[in-house]
VOMI-91905 format. One record per residue (C-alpha): chain; residue in one letter; z, y, x. Coordinates in steps of 0.5 Angstrom, whole numbers, always signed. Example, Ala and Ser with C-alpha at 12.3 -4.5 7.8 and 13.67 -1.06 7.14 Angstrom:
# residues 2
   c   r       z       y       x
   A   a     +16      -9     +25
   A   s     +14      -2     +27
# end
This chain:
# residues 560
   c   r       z       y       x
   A   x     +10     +40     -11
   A   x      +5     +36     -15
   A   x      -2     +41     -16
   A   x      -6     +37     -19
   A   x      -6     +30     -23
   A   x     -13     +26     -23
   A   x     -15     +20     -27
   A   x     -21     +15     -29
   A   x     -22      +9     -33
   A   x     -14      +8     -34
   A   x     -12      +5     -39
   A   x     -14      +9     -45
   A   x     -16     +15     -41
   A   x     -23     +15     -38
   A   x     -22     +22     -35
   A   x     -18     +27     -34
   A   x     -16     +32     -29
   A   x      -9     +36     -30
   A   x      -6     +42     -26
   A   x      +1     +43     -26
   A   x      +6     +48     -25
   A   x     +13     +50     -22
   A   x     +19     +49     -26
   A   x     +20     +44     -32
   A   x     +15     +40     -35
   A   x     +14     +37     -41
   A   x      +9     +31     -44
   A   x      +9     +30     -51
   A   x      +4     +27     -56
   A   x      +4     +21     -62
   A   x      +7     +15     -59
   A   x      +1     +10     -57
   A   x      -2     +18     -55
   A   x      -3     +15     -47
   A   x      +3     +19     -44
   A   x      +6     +14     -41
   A   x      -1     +13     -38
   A   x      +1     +19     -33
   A   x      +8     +16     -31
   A   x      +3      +9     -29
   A   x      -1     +13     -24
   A   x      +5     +16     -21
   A   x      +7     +10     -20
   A   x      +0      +8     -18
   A   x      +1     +13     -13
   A   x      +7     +10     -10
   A   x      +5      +4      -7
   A   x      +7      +0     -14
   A   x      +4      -6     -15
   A   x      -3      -6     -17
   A   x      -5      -9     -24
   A   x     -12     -11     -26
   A   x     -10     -10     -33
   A   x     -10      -3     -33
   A   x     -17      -2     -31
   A   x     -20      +1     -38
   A   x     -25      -5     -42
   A   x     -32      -4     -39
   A   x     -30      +0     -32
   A   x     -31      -3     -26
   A   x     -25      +0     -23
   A   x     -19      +5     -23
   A   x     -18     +11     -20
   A   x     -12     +16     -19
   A   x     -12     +23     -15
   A   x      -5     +27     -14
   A   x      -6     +34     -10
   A   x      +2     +36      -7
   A   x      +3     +41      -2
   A   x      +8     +41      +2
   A   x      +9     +47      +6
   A   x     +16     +47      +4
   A   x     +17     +40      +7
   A   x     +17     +40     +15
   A   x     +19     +33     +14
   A   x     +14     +29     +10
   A   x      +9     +33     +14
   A   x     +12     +31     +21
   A   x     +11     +24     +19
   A   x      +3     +24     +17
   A   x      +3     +28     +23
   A   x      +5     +21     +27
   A   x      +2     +17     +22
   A   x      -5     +21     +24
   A   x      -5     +23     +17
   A   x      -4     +31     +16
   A   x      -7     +37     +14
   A   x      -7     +43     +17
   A   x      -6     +46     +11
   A   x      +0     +43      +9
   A   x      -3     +40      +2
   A   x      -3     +33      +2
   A   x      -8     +29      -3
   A   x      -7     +21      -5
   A   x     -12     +17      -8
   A   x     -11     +11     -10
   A   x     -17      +5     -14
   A   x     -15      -1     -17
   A   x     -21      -6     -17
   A   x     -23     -10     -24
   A   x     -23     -17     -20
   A   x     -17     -15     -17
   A   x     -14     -12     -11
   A   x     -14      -4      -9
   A   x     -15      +1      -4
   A   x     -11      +7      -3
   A   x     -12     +13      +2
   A   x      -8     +20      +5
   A   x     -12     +25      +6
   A   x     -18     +22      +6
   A   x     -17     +17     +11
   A   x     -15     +10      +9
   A   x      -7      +8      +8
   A   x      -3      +2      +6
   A   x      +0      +1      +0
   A   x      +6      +2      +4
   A   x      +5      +8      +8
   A   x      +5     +10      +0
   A   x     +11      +8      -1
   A   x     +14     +10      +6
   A   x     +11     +18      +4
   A   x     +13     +18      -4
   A   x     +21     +16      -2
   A   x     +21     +24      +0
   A   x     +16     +26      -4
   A   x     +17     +23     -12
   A   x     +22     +21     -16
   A   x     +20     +17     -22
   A   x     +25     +15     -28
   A   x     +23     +10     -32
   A   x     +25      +9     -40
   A   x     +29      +4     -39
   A   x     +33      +6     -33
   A   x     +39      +7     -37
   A   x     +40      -1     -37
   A   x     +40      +0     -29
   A   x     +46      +3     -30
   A   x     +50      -2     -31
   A   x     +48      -6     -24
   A   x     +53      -5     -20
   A   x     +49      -4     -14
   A   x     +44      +1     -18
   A   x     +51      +5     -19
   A   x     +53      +5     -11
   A   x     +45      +7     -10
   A   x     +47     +13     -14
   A   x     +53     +15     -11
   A   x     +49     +14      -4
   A   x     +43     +19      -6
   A   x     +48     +24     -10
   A   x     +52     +24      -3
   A   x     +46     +25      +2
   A   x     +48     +19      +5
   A   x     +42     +16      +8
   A   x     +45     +18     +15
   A   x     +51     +15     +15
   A   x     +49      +8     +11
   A   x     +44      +7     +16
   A   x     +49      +5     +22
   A   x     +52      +1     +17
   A   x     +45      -4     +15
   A   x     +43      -4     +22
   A   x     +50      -6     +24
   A   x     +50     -11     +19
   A   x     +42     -13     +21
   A   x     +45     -15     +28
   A   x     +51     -19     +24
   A   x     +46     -22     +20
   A   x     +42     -25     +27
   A   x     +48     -27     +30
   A   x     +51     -30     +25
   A   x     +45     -34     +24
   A   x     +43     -36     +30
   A   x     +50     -39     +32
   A   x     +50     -43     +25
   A   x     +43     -46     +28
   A   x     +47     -46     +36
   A   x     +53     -49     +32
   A   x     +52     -55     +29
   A   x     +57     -58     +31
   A   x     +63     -52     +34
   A   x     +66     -51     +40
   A   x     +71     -56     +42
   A   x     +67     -61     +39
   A   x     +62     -59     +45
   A   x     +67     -59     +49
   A   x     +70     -66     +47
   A   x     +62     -68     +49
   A   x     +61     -65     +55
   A   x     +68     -68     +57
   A   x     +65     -75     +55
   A   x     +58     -75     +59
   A   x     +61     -72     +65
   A   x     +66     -77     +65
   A   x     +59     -83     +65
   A   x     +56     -79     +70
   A   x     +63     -79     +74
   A   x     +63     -86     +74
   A   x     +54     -87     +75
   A   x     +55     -82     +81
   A   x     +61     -86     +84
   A   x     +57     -92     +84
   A   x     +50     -90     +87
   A   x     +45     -93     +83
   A   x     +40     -91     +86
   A   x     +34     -95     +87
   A   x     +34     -96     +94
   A   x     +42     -98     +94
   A   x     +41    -102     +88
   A   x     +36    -106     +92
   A   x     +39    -107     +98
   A   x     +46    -109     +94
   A   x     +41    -115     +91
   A   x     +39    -116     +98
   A   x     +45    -116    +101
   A   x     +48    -121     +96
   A   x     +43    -126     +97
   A   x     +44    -126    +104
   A   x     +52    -127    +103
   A   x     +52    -131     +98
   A   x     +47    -137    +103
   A   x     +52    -135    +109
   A   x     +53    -142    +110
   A   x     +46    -144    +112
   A   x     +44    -138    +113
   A   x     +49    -140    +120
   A   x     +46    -145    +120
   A   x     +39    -144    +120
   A   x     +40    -139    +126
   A   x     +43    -143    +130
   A   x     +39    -148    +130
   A   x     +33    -143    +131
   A   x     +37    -141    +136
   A   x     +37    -147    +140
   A   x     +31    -149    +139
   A   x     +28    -143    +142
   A   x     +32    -142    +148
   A   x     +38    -148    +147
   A   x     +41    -152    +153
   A   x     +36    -158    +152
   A   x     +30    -158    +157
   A   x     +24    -158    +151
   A   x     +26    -151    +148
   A   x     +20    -146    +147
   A   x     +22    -142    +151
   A   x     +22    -148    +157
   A   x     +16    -150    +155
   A   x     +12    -144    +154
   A   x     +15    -142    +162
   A   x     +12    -147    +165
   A   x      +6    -147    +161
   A   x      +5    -141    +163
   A   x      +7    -143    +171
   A   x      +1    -148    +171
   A   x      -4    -144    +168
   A   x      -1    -138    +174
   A   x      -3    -144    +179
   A   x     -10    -145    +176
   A   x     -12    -138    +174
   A   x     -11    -138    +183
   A   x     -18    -143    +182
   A   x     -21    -140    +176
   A   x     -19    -133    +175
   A   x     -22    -133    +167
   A   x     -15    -136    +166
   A   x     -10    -130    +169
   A   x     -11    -127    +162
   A   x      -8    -134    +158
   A   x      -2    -134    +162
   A   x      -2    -127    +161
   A   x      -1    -128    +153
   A   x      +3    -134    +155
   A   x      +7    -130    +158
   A   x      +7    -124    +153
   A   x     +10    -130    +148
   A   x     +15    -132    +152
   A   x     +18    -126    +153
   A   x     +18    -125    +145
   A   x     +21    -131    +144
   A   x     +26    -130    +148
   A   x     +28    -123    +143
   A   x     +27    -127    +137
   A   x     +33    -133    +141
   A   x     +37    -125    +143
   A   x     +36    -123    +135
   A   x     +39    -129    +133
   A   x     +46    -130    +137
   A   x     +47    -123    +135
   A   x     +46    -124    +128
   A   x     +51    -131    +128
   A   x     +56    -126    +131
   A   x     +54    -120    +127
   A   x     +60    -118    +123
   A   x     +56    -117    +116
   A   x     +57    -124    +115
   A   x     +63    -123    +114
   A   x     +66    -126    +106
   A   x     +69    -121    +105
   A   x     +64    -116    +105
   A   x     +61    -122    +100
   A   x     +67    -120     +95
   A   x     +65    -112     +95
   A   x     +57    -114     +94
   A   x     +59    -118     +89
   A   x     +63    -112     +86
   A   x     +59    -108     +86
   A   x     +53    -110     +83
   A   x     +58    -113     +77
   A   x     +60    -106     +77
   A   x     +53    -103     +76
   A   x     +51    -109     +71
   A   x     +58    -107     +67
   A   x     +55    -101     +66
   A   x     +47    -102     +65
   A   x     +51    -107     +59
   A   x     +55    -102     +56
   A   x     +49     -96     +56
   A   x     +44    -101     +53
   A   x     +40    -101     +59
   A   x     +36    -105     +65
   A   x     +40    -104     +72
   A   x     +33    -102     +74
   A   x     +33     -96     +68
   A   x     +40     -93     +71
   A   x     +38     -88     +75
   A   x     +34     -85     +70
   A   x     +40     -86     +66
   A   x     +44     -82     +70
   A   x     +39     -76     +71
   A   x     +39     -76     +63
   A   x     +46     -75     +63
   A   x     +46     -70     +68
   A   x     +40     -66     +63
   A   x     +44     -67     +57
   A   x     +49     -64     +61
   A   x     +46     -58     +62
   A   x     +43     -57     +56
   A   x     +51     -57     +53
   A   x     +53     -53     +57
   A   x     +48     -47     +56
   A   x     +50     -48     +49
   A   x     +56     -48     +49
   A   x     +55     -42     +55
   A   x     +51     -38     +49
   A   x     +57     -40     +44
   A   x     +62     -37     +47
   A   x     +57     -31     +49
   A   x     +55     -32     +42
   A   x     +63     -31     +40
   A   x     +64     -24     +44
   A   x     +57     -21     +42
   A   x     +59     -23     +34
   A   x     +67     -19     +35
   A   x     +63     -13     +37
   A   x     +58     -14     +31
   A   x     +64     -14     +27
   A   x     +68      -8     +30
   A   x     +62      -4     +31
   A   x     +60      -6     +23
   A   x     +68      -4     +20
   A   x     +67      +2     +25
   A   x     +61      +5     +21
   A   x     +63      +1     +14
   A   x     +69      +6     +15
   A   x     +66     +12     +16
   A   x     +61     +10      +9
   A   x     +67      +9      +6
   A   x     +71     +15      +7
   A   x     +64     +19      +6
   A   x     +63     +15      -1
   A   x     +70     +17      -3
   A   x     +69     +24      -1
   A   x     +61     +24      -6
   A   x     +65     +20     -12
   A   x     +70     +27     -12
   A   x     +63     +29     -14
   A   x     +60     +26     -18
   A   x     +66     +24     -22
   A   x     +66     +32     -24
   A   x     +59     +34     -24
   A   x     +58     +28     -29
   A   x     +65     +30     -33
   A   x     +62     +37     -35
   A   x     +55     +35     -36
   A   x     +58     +29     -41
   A   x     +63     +36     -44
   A   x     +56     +39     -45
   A   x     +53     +34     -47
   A   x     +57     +33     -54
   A   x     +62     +28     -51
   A   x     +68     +33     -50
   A   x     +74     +30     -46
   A   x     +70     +25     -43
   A   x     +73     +21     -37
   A   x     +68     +19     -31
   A   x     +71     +15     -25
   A   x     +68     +11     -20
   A   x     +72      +5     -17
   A   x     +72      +2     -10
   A   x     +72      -5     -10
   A   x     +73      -9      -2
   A   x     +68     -14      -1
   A   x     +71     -21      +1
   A   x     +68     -21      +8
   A   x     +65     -16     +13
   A   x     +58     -16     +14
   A   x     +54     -14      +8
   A   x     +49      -9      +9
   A   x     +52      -4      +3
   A   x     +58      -3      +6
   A   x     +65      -5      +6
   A   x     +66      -4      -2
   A   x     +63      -5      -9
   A   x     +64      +0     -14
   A   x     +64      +1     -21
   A   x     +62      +6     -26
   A   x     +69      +7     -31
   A   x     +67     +12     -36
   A   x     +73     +14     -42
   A   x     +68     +17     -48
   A   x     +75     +19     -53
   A   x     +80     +24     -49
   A   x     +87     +19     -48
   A   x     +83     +13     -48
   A   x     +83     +10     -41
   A   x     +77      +9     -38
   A   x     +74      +1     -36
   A   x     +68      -1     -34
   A   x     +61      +3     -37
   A   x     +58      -4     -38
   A   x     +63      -6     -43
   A   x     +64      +0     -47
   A   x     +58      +5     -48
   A   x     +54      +4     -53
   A   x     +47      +6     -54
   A   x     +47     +13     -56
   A   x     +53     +14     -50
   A   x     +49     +10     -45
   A   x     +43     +15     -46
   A   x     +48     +21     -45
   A   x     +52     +17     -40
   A   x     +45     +16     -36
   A   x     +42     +24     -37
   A   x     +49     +26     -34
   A   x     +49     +21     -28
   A   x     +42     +24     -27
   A   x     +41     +30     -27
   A   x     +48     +30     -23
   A   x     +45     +26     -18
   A   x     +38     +30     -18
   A   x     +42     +37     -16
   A   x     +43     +35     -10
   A   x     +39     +36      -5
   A   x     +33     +31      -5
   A   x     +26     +29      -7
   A   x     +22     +36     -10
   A   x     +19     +32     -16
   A   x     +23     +29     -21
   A   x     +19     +24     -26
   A   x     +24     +23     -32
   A   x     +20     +18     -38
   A   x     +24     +20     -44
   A   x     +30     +20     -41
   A   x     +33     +22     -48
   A   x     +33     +17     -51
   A   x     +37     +16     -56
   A   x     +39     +23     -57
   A   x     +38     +28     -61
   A   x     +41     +35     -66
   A   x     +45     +41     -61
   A   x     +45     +34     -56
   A   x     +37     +35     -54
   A   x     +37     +42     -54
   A   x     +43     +42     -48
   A   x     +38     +36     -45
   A   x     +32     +41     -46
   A   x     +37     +47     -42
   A   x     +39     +42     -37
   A   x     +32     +39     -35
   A   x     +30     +47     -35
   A   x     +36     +49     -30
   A   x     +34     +43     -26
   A   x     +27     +45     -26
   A   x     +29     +52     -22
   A   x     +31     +48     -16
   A   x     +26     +42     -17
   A   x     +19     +41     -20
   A   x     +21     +36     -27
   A   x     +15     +32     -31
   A   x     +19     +29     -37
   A   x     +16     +25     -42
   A   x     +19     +28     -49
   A   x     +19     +26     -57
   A   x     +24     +31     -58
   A   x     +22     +38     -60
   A   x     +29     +41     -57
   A   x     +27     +39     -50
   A   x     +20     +40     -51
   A   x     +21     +48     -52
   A   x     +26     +49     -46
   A   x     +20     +48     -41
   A   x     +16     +52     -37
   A   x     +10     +47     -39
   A   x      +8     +44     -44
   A   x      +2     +39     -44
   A   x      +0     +35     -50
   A   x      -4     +28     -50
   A   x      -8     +25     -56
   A   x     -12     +20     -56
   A   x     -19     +20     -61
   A   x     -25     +14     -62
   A   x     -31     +15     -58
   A   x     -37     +11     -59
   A   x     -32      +6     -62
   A   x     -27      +7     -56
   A   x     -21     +10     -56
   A   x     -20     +16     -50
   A   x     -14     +19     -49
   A   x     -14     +27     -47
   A   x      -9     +31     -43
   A   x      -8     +38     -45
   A   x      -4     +44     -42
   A   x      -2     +48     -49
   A   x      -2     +56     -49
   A   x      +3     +59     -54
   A   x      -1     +58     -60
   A   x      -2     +50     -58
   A   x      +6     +49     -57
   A   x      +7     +52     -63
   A   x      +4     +48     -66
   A   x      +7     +42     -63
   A   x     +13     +44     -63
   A   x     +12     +44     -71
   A   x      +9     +37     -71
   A   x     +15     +34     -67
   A   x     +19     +37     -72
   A   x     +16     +32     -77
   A   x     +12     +33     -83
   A   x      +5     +30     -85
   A   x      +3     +37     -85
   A   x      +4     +44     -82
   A   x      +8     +49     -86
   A   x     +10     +56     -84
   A   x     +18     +54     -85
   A   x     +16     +48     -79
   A   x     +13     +54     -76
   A   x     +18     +59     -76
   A   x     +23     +54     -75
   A   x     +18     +52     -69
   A   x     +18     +60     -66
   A   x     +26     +60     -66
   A   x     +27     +53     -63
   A   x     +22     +56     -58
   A   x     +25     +63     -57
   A   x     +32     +60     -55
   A   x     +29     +54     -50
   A   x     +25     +60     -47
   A   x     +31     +65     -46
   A   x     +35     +59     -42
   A   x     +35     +62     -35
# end
């Protein structure tokens, strides 16, 4: 429950300090008087955003305090056990400053805390329900939010947004894997091996490019290159007596017969020697080349051929012959990289089918449990609507399928349908409530769904709106009633409610020093009488508002 309230230089209010107490507690004041101030720290409180402008004129800064214990609460105490945040003692203080520059700072427990850690440990501690909350009724993804927390189905909508997450994920990664689907890849890979087929059977390699081009010339001077060979051939060691190698013999035969006189001379006919030896190998190497059967015109064709063939495709890819074999490796390259995306295309396929079928499994399951809470919410809201002056009130929630699978809500969307009139069928609460039946509508759906098990605070910003008469005093009981279970702070105009509560605090505002300061007082009974009295209207007190006064508050009190 909330202890303690805490706030300086906010708003209108320069200090003030309020304890609450258990049950159901009622905040009135004239209009303008700064109750709404207090529902603002709460929010504050609760990780809202901060607003610079609510920093009171000449301060430098905001601060908000909120004492809550929470002995009752294991769950909120294990998480700021793991957080590093708790007590020993089971209470919790959050304080939260807002600068007039701008920014803020907020902190559990004396220690510092984020903004979201506020929110994270406020959604199981503090409900608030703002003043215009009954128009949030008309938005169809307020309605199913409702009809999750009047179910509890927090667990079994977990599953479902997680399973969604993984869809989600999936489904966006294969949009970016996919620019083009499947067999459009397919049709690509296909194609590029087809290149890469007709490159590898060619070999254009840079070697082998080189050697066909050699190859080619060779062959295509094949005349004379017998020619020249021949030629040399004879020259070297032909049948003619002035042949190299006959000269070289017999130069290196005289040079024998001399060196026997002047032995410096043995090694030039050593040299000569060693010449006509190579001479001989040269003379050998060209009658074989003469007889060699690459020299043959055929093998000139299949040269020919093949180098046409390379030029073809070097043409037809836009790119020099020497510049084929990079092509072929970019091929092979481009071919790997589509191949793993396809690869991670088809793995993409299987893991999004078992997305798919674990979200419809877990959407099922939600959906069974939705039918279940709207049998519910459906007779709790109906009785309340009976209470509440609106006798044979019809309250439905309809079930509409989402088109495709996926969402993180689940498998449907639903719709309030109310009937206000008894035989009037009902159709959606968006079309046919009008204001006053729209608050009423709101308190019911309200208080119907804070029955249930949930946060221990519930804040409600003049909830009653709208209402008023034998109404507002069943709104009174209502609030009474659901305070036993609950801690209630509702902010109220209507003297109905307000002599239902356990507690009633009043705000006021005066000027001081030619400001205005509003003030927070926790009335006695004489104070709630004398409230109670001004709400019931009248510039002045007169014993009949005050007798008036006393039964009013008889009759709140007597609720149990």
């Amino acid at each position: 429950m909330l202890r303690r309230l805490s706030i300086r230089d906010l708003a209108i209010i320069d200090q003030l300090e309020v304890e609450l107490s258990e049950g159901f507690t009622v905040l009135s004041g004239e209009t303008g008087a700064g109750k709404s101030i207090i529902i603002d720290a709460l929010e504050l409180l609760s990780g809202s955003r901060a607003d610079a402008t609510l920093v009171r004129p000449g301060s430098d800064r905001t601060e908000v305090s909120a004492e809550f214990d929470l002995s009752a609460m294991p769950q909120l105490r294990d998480w700021l056990a793991d957080e590093e945040l708790n007590e020993d003692d089971g209470s919790c203080l959050l304080r939260r400053t807002v600068r007039a520059e701008g920014g803020s700072r907020a902190w559990i427990n004396g220690r510092p805390a984020s903004a979201q850690q506020l929110r994270s440990l406020t959604e199981g501690l503090l409900e608030i329900h703002g003043q215009h909350e009954h128009q949030a009724l008309l938005d169809r993804e307020h309605q199913l939010q409702l009809l999750d927390a009047y179910g509890q189905l927090d667990l079994t909508v977990t599953p479902v947004r997680e399973a969604a997450a993984q869809l989600a994920e999936l489904r966006s990664e294969r949009r970016q894997q996919a620019s083009r689907d499947s067999e459009a890849l397919r049709l690509e890979l296909a194609d590029l091996q087809t290149q890469i087929d007709a490159l590898e059977q060619l070999q254009p390699t840079p070697e082998r490019i080189e050697a066909l081009d050699q190859e080619q010339r060779r062959l295509s001077h094949r005349e004379s290159l017998l020619g020249g060979l021949a030629d040399v051939g004879q020259w070297l060691d032909g049948d003619e007596t002035g042949t190299v190698r006959r000269q070289l013999l017999r130069a290196e035969q005289e040079l024998r017969r001399l060196a026997e006189l002047d032995a410096t001379l043995a090694p030039l006919a050593a040299a000569l020697e060693e010449a006509r030896i190579a001479v001989e190998e040269v003379a050998r190497d060209t009658g074989a080349r003469l007889e060699d059967d690459e020299l043959d015109p055929a093998r000139l064709a299949e040269v020919e051929q093949a180098l046409s063939a390379l030029h073809a495709l070097a043409r037809r890819h836009r790119v020099l012959l020497s510049d084929l074999p990079g092509l072929l490796q970019s091929l092979q390259t481009q071919v790997q990289t589509l191949t793993g995306r396809l690869d991670r295309l088809t793995r993409l396929d299987e893991l999004e089918a078992t997305a798919v079928q674990r979200w419809r499994t877990a959407a099922t399951a939600l959906s069974q449990a939705r039918q279940q809470a709207a049998a519910g919410l459906s007779k709790a809201v109906e009785t309340l609507l009976d209470e509440l002056g609106m006798a044979g009130g019809r309250f439905q929630v309809q079930f509409d399928a989402r088109a495709e699978d996926g969402s993180a809500t689940g498998a449907e969307q639903v719709e309030f349908l109310v009937s206000s009139n008894a035989g009037m069928p009902p159709r959606p609460m968006r079309k046919v409530a009008s204001g006053g039946e729209l608050a009423r509508l709101s308190l019911a759906i309200k208080v119907a769904t804070a029955s249930v098990e949930g946060v221990p605070v519930l804040v409600f910003d003049e909830v009653d709106s709208g209402i008023g008469g034998p109404t507002a005093e069943i709104v009174g009981r209502l609030l009474r009633t659901l305070g036993k279970r609950r801690q209630v702070l509702s902010v109220t105009h209507l003297p109905q409610v307000a002599a239902c509560a356990h507690q009633h605090l009043r705000a006021s505002k005066q000027v001081r020093d030619g400001q205005t300061v509003a003030t927070l007082d926790a009335l006695d009974s004489h104070g709630r009488r004398s409230e109670v009295a001004r709400m019931l209207g009248g510039v002045e007190q007169t014993d009949q508002s005050l007798a008036h006064a006393d039964e009013m508050l008889q009759r709140g009190q007597r609720v149990r």
